[in-house]
C-alpha positions in Angstrom: -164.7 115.5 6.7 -166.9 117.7 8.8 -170.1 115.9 10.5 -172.5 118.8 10.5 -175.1 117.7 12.7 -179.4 118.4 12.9 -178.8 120.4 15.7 -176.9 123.2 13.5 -180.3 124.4 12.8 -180.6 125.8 16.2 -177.9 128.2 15.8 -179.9 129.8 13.2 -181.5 133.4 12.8 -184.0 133.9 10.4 -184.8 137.1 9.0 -188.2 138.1 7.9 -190.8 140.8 6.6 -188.8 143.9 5.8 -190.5 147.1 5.8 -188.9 150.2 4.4 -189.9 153.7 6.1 -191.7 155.9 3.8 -188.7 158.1 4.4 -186.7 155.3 2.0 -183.7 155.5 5.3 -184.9 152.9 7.8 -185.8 149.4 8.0 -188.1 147.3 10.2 -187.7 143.7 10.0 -188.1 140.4 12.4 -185.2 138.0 13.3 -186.3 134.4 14.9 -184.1 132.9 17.1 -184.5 129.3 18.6 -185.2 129.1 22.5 -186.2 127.3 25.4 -189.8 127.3 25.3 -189.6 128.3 29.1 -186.0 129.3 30.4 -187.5 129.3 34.0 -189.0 125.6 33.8 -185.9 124.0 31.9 -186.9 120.2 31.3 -184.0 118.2 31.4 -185.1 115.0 29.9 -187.3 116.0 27.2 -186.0 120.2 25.4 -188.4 122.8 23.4 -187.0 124.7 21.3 -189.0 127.3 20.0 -189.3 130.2 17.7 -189.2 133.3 19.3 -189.7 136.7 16.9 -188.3 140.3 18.3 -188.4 143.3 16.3 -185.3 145.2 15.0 -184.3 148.5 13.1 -181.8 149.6 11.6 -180.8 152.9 9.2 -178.1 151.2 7.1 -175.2 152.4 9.6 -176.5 151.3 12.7 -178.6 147.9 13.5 -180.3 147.4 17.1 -183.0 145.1 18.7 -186.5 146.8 19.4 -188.4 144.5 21.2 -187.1 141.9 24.2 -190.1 140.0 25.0 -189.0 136.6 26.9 -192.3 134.5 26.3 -194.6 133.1 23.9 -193.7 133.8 20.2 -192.9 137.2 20.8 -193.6 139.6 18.6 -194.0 139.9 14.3 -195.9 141.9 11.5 -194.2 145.4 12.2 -195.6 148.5 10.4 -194.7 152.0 9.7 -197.1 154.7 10.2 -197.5 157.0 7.3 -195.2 159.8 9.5 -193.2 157.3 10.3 -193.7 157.9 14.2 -195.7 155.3 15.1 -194.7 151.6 14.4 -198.1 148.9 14.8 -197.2 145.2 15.3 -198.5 142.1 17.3 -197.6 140.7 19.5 -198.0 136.8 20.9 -197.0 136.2 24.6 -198.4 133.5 27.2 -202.0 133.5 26.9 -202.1 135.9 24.4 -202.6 134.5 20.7 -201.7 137.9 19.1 -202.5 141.6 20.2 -202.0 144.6 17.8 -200.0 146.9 19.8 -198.6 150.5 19.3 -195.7 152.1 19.9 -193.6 155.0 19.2 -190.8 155.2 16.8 -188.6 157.7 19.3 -188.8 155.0 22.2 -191.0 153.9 24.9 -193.6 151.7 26.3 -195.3 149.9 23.9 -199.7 150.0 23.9 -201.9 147.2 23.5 -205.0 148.1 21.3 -206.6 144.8 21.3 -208.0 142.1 23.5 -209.5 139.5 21.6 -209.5 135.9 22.1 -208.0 135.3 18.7 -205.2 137.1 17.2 -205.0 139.6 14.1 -203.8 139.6 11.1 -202.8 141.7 7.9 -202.3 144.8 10.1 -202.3 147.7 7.4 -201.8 151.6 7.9 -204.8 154.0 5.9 -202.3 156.8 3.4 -203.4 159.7 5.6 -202.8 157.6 9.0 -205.9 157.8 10.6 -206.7 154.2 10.7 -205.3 151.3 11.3 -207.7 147.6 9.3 -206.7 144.1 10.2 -208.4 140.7 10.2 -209.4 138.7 13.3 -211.9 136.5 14.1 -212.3 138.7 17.6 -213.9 136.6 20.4 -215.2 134.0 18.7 -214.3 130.2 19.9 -215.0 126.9 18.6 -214.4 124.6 21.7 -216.4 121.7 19.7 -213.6 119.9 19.8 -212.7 120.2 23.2 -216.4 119.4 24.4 -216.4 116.2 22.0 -219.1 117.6 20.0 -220.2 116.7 16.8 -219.5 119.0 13.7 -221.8 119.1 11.3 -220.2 120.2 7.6 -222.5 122.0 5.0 -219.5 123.8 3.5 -217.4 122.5 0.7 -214.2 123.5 1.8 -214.2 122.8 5.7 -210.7 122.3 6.9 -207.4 123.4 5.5 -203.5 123.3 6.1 -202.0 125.4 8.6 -205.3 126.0 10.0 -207.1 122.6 10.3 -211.1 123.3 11.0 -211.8 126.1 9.1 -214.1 128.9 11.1 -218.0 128.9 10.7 -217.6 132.5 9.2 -214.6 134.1 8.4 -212.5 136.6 10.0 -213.6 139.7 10.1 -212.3 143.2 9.4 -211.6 145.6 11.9 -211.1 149.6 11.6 -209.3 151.0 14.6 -209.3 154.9 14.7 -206.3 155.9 15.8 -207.2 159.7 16.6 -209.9 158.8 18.5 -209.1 155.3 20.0 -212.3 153.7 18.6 -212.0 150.1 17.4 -215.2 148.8 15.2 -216.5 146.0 13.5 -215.9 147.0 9.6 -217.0 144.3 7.8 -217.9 140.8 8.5 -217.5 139.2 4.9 -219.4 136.1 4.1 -216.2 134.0 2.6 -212.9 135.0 3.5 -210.9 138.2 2.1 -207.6 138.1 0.6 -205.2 140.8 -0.1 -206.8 144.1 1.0 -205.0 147.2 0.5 -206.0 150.7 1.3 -207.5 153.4 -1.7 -205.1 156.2 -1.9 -207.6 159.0 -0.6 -208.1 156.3 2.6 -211.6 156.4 1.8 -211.7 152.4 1.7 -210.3 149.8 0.6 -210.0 147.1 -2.2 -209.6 143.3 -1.4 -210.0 139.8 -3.0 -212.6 137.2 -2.4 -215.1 134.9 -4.3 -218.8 135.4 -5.4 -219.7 132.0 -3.9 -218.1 128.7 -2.4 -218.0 127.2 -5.5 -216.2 129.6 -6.9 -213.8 129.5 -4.1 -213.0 126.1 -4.2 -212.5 126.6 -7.9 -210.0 129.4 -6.8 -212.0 132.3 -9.0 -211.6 135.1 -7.2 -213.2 138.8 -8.1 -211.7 142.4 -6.7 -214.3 144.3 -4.4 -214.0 147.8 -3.0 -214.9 148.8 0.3 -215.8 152.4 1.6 -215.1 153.5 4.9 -219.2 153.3 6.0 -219.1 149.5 5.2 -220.0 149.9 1.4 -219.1 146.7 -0.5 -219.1 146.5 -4.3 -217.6 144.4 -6.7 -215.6 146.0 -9.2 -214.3 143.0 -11.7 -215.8 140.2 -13.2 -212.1 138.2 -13.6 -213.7 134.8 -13.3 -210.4 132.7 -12.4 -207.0 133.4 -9.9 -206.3 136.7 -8.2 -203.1 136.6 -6.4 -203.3 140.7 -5.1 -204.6 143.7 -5.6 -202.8 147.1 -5.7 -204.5 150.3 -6.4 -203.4 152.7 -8.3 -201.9 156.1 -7.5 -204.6 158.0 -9.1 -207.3 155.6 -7.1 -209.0 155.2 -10.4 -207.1 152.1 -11.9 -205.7 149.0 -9.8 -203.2 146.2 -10.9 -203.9 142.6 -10.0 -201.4 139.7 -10.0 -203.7 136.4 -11.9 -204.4 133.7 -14.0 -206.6 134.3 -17.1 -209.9 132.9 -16.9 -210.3 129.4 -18.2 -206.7 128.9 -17.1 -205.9 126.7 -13.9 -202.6 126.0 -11.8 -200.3 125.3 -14.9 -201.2 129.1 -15.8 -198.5 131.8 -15.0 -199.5 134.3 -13.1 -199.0 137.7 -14.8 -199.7 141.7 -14.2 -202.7 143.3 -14.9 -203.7 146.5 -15.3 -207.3 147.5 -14.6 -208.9 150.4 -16.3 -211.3 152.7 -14.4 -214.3 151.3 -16.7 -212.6 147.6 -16.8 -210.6 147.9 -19.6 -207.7 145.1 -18.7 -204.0 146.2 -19.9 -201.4 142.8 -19.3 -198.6 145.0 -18.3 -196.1 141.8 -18.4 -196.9 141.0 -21.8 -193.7 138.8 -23.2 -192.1 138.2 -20.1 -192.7 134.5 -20.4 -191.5 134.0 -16.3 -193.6 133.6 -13.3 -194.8 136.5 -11.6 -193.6 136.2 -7.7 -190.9 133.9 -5.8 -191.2 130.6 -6.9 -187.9 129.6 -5.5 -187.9 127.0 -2.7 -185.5 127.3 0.6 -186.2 125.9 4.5 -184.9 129.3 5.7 -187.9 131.1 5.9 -189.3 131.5 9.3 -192.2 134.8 9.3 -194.0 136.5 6.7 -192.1 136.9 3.6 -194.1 139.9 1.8 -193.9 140.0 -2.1 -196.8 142.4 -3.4 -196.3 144.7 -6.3 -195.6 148.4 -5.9 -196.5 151.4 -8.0 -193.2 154.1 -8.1 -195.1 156.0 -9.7 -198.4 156.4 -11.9 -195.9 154.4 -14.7 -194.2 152.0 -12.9 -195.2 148.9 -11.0 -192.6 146.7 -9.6 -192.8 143.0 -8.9 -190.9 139.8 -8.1 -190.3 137.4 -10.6 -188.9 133.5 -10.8 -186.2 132.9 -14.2 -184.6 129.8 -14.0 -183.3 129.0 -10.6 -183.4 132.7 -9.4 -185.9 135.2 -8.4 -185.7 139.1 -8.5 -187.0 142.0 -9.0 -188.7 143.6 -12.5 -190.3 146.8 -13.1 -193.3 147.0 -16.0 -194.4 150.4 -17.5 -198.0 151.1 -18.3 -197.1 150.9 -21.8 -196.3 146.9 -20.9 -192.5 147.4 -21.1 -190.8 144.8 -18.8 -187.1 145.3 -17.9 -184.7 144.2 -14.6 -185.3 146.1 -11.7 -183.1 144.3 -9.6 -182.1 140.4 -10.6 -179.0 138.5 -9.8 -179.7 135.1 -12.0 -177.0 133.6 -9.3 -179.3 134.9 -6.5 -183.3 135.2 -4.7 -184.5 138.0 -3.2 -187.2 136.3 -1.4 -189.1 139.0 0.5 -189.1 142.8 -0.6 -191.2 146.8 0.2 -190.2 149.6 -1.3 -191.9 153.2 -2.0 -190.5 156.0 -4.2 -187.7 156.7 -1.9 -186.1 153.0 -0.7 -185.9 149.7 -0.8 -185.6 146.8 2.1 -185.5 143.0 1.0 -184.6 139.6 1.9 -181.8 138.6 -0.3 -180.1 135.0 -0.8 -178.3 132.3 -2.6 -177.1 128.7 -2.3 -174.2 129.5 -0.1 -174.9 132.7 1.8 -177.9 132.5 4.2 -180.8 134.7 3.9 -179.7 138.7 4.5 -182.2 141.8 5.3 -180.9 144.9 3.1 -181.7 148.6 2.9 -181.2 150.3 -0.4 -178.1 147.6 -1.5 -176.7 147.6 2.0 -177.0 144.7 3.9 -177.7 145.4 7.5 -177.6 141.7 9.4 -174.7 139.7 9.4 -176.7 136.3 9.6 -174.2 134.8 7.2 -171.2 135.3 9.4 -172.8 133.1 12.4 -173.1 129.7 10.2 -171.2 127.1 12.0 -170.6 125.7 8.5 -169.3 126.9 5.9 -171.9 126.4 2.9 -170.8 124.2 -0.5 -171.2 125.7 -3.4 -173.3 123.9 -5.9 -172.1 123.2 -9.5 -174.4 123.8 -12.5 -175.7 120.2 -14.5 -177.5 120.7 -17.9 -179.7 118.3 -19.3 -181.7 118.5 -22.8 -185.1 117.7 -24.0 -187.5 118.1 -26.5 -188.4 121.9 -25.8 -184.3 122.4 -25.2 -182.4 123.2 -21.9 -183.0 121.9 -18.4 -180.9 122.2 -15.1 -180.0 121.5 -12.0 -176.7 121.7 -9.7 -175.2 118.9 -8.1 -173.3 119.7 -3.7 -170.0 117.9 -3.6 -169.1 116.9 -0.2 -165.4 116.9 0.8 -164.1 113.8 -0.3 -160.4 112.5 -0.3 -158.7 111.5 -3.1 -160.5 108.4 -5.0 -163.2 108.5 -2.3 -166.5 108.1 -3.4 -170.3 109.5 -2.3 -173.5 108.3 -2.4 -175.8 110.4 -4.9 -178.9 111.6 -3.5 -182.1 112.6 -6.1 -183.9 115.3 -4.8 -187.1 116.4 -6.1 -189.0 119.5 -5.2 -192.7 120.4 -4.3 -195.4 121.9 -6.4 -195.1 121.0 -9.1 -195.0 124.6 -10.6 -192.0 125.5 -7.9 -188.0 125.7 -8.6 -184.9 124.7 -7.3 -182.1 127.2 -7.4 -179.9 129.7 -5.9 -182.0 130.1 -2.6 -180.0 128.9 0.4 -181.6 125.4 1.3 -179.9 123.9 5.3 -181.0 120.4 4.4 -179.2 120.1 1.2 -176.0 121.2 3.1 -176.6 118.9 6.1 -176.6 116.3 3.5 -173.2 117.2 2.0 -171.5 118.1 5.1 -172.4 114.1 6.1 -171.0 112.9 3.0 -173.8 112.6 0.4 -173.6 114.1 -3.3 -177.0 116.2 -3.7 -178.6 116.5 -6.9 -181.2 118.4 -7.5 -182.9 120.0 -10.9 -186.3 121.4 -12.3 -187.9 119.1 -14.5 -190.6 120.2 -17.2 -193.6 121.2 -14.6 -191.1 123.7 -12.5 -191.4 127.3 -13.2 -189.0 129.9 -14.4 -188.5 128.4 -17.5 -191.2 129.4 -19.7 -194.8 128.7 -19.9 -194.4 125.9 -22.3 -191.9 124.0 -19.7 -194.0 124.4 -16.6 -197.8 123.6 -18.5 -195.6 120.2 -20.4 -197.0 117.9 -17.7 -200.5 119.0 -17.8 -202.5 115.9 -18.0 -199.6 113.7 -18.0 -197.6 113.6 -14.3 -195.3 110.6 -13.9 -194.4 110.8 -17.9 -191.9 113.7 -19.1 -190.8 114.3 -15.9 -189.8 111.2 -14.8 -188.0 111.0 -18.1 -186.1 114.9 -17.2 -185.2 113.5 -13.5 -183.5 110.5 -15.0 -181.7 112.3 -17.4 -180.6 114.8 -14.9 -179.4 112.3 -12.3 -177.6 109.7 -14.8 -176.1 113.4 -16.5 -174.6 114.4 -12.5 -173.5 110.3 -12.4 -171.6 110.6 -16.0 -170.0 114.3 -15.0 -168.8 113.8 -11.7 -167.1 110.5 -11.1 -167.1 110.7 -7.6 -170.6 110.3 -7.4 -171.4 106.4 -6.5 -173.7 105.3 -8.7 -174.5 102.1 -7.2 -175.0 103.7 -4.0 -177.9 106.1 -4.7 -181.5 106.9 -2.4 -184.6 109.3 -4.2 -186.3 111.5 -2.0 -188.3 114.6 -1.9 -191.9 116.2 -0.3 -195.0 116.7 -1.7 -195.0 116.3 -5.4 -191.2 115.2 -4.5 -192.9 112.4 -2.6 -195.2 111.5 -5.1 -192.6 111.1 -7.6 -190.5 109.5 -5.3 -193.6 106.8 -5.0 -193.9 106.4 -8.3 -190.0 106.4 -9.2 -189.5 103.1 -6.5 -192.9 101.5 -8.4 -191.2 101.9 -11.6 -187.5 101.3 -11.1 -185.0 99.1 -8.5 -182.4 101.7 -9.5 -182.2 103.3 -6.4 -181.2 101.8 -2.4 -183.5 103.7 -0.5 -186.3 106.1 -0.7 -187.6 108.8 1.8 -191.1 109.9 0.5 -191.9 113.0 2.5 -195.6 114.2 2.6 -196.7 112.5 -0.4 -199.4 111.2 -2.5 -200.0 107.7 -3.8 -203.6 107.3 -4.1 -204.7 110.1 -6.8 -208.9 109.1 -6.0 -209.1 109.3 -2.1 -206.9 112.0 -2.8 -209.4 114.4 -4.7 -211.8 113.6 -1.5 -209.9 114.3 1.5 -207.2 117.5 0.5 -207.9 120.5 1.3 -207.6 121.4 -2.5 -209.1 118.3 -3.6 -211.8 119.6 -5.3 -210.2 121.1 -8.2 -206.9 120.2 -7.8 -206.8 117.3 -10.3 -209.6 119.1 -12.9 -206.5 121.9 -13.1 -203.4 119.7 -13.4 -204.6 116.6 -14.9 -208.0 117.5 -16.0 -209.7 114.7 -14.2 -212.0 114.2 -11.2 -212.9 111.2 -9.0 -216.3 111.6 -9.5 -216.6 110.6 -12.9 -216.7 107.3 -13.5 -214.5 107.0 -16.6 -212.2 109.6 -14.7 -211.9 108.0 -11.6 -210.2 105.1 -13.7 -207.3 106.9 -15.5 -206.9 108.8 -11.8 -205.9 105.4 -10.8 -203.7 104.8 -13.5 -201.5 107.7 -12.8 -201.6 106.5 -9.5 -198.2 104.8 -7.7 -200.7 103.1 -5.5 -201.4 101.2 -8.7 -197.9 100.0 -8.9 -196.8 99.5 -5.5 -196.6 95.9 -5.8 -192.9 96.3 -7.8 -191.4 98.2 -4.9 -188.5 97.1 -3.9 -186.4 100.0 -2.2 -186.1 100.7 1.2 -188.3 103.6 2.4 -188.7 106.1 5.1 -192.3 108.1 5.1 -192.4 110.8 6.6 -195.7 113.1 7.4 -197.6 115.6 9.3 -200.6 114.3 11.1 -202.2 118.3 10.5 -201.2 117.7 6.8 -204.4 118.5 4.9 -202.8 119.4 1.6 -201.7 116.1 1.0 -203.6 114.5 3.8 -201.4 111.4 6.3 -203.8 109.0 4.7 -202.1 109.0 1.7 -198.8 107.5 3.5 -201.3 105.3 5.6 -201.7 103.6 2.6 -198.3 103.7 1.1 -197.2 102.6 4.3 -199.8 99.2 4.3 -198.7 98.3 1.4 -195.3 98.0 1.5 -195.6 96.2 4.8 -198.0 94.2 3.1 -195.1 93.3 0.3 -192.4 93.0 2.7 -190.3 96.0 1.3 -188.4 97.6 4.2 -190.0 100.6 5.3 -190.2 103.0 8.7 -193.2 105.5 9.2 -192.8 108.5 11.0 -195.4 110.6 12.0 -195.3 114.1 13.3 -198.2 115.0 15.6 -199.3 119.2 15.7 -197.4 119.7 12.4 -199.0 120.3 8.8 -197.3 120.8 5.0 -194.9 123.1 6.1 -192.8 121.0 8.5 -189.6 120.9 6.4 -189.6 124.8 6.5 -191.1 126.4 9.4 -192.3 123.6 11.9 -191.7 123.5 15.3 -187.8 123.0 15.7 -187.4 120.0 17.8 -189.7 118.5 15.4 -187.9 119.6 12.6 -184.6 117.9 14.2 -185.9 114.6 14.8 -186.9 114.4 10.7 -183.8 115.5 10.0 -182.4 113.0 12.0 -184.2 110.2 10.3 -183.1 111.2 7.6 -179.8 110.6 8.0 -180.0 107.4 9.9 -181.8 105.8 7.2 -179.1 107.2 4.4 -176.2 105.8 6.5 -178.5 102.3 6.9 -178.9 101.8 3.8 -176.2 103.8 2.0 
């Protein structure tokens, strides 16, 4: 049997952010290696690996490297100008937090355009290729840290993951002439702007944003335009989510990806069409799926882009999640939806395209992620894996509104052996499992372990009625879907040991992982991985805390009669009949599901003498499992294991 170690993850490559050419022939993409942070200071006692982005290109035939820069994070966000002669991207090297540079498609030196002390962002092309927008907070500083001075918060919403302390104002937009080498301040918006995309006459642009912070908090979002002279206006009075914005090609009309208003997170997000006096179309009327990549995978390293795009003035393409697999759809003014592009046995987790070509990310559970150009894949990522992947088999299990599943790895056992099953549960809740290529889940097999792993009612893909079933009600139907998942793997694969099991997952995985060891001694150990225990301090001290709970469970701490059914959803509540062996694991940065909530997990189960180990990962936030720092990501994946083959 084949010990596939941590370390295999630095061997990996991982594609990201394909952008077609207008031409429809050429692709522009980013591959992340691992590296030495500094090959010229090597420390011998103590590595650091890092991420390090370069640009590449290739025209379906031939593939080559653009960029070779040797320090800092190198370079990312690429972008075709209109005439495709010009590509814009930023760069990140030494001191230098991001720079939006220029260079020719033909060859050559590369220009830097920007000096700020902060990077940029959202780097977008005008039609007409005049200008060049982006975001950036420009020379602003906040050294209050630093200084040890106090902060002072009037805002509702003050820190947030992946970012930590949230700016005083937002980052601003810039216009950078391009003709005439002018860079100006466009507009400085008073709460931040989301999705902005460029008018087809490149006389401005639309973008996403809130009327106030309480409606940002609250995650209701409105379109607004913007004209080249700094004009702002609102244009839609939506009143709830707005995931993007894509003008039309007549500049009249504009799609949006949202949520109905009065609806929260257990809401699918569908298309919208948006009439030039307001009139709302839903273009995506009977396609009961969600709209976008809901598919989860630790292979994605770098943006991942996944807006809608108009073929033409009748067809707008997008990415949706059914079942386990996400692809693309196409839906017709007239609101017909059909396939686009959709392997049910695969993901295509990033995509662009324009009237003449396509590039994309594509996937599945045992071929690692792969950039294509028109149906032609152009890496050969795959081929590198010093493993070869196991192919997961499909488990079925049934419930009151009819078909779940979830797919079980076998490891490579002998004959009569026997492997520990493992229960994994995925984030969200509204996120899948499925057919995206996941390293961990491998590792695990490769060591000997029988992973399972399904999407309980509260996962998306499988109708609205499936993912809105545990509104209100967390810890209840879809405790009762992962039991009957993981004793249906134990009854249909006899190789899996059933009295050597361990529960695990992150985020909502970890919460349900608490609450699974405070309600059953079924399992031998437990890894609870960025979780949630404590459902009142909770509400107070995540970065979505504030509505989170009114949206899923319809409750809020600060509300007397509230606060008490909070705590009786809570695992905190039942700690005291823990008995499994746990491992917690979290992210000091972690302000979606902030480390306080494993303080207290932690305390308690010391306090009850249940055998536990608390690791704690300094600099890292939510996202450690799929794109933290690697040597960090090693040493969890090492812990891991060693407390599997402890108590296992």
């Amino acid at each position: 049997m084949s010990k596939l170690k941590p370390d295999s993850l630095l061997s990996l490559v991982f594609p990201s952010d394909p952008q077609v050419s207008p031409d429809g022939k050429q692709v522009l993409f980013v591959l992340s290696g691992i590296q030495e942070e500094n090959l010229e200071k090597v420390d011998q006692e103590f590595a650091r690996p890092r991420y390090r982005g370069h640009l590449w290109w290739s025209d379906g035939q031939a593939t080559r490297q653009l960029t070779h820069g040797e320090s800092g994070r190198g370079d990312s966000s690429p972008r075709w100008s209109p005439d495709g002669q010009t590509i814009a991207f930023v760069r990140s090297s030494g001191e230098v937090k991001g720079a939006l540079m220029l260079m020719p498609t033909a060859g050559g030196e590369a220009r830097r355009v920007t000096r700020f002390k902060q990077g940029v962002g959202n780097v977008k092309w005008s039609p007409d290729g005049r200008y060049l927008c982006f975001q950036s907070g420009g020379d602003t500083e906040d050294k209050r840290d630093e200084r040890g001075q106090a902060r002072v918060i009037t805002r509702p919403v003050y820190r947030f993951n992946g970012l930590d302390w949230l700016p005083e104002t937002p980052a601003k937009l810039w216009l950078y002439d391009v003709q005439k080498d002018k860079l100006t301040e466009w507009h400085a918006p008073e709460r931040g702007m989301e999705s902005v995309a460029w008018l087809p006459d490149s006389s401005g642009v639309l973008f996403v944003s809130s009327v106030d912070e309480k409606a940002g908090y609250e995650w209701r979002s409105e379109v607004y335009s913007l004209s080249l002279k700094g004009k702002v206006r609102q244009v839609t009075h939506w009143n709830s989510g707005i995931m993007s914005v894509v003008p039309h090609p007549d500049g009249e009309r504009f799609a949006l990806i949202g949520r109905p208003e009065g609806k929260g997170n257990t809401e699918y997000s569908h298309v919208y069409l948006i009439g030039k006096s307001g009139q709302v179309t839903r273009l995506d009327e009977g396609h009961d799926h969600h709209v976008g990549n809901a598919v989860g995978g630790d292979c994605h390293v770098g943006a991942m882009p996944g807006a809608p795009v108009w073929l033409d003035e009748q067809t707008l393409v997008f990415s949706s999640t059914v079942r386990g697999s996400a692809g693309l759809f196409k839906a017709t003014t007239k609101g017909k939806v059909s396939a686009f592009d959709h392997d049910p046995q695969g993901v295509i987790s990033a995509f662009t395209m324009n009237a003449n070509g396509t590039a994309l990310i594509r996937e599945s559970a045992t071929r690692f992620p792969e950039v294509e150009l028109n149906g032609k894949t152009v890496t050969r990522l795959n081929d590198h894996l010093t493993f070869k992947p196991v192919k997961p088999q499909r488990v079925t299990f049934q419930n009151e509104l009819g078909e779940g599943e979830g797919w079980v790895l076998l490891p490579d056992l002998r004959k009569k052996q026997k492997a520990p099953a493992l229960l994994n549960i995925h984030g969200g809740p509204h996120t899948d499992y499925g057919h995206a290529f996941v390293h961990e889940f491998q590792l695990f097999a490769a060591n000997g372990y029988g992973v399972c792993y399904s999407n309980p009612r509260g996962s998306s893909g499988y109708g609205q009625a499936w993912q809105s079933a545990i509104h209100g009600r967390w810890g209840t139907v879809d405790y009762d879907d992962l039991m009957a998942f993981f004793d249906t793997c134990l009854k249909e694969f006899p190789a899996l040991d059933s009295k050597k099991t361990a529960v695990m997952g992150g985020s909502y995985g970890g919460l349900m992982t608490n609450w699974i060891t405070a309600h059953t001694t079924r399992f031998q150990a437990a890894i609870t991985d960025r979780s949630i225990c404590n459902y009142l301090s909770f509400n107070g001290t995540s970065d979505i805390g504030l509505r989170f709970w009114a949206n899923e469970l319809g409750l809020s701490f600060h509300r007397s009669a509230e606060a008490q059914k909070l705590w009786d959803l809570s695992p905190l509540k039942y700690v005291e009949n823990v008995k499994t062996p746990t491992l917690i694991v979290h992210s000091v940065l972690d302000h979606r599901c902030p480390i306080e909530q494993a303080e207290q997990w932690y305390a308690a189960l010391t306090l009850l003498d249940v055998p536990v180990r608390f690791v704690r990962f300094p600099g890292e936030d939510h996202e450690l499992s799929r794109s933290g720092r690697p040597d960090r990501r090693l040493t969890r994946l090492t812990e891991y294991l060693d407390w599997l083959e402890r108590w296992l």
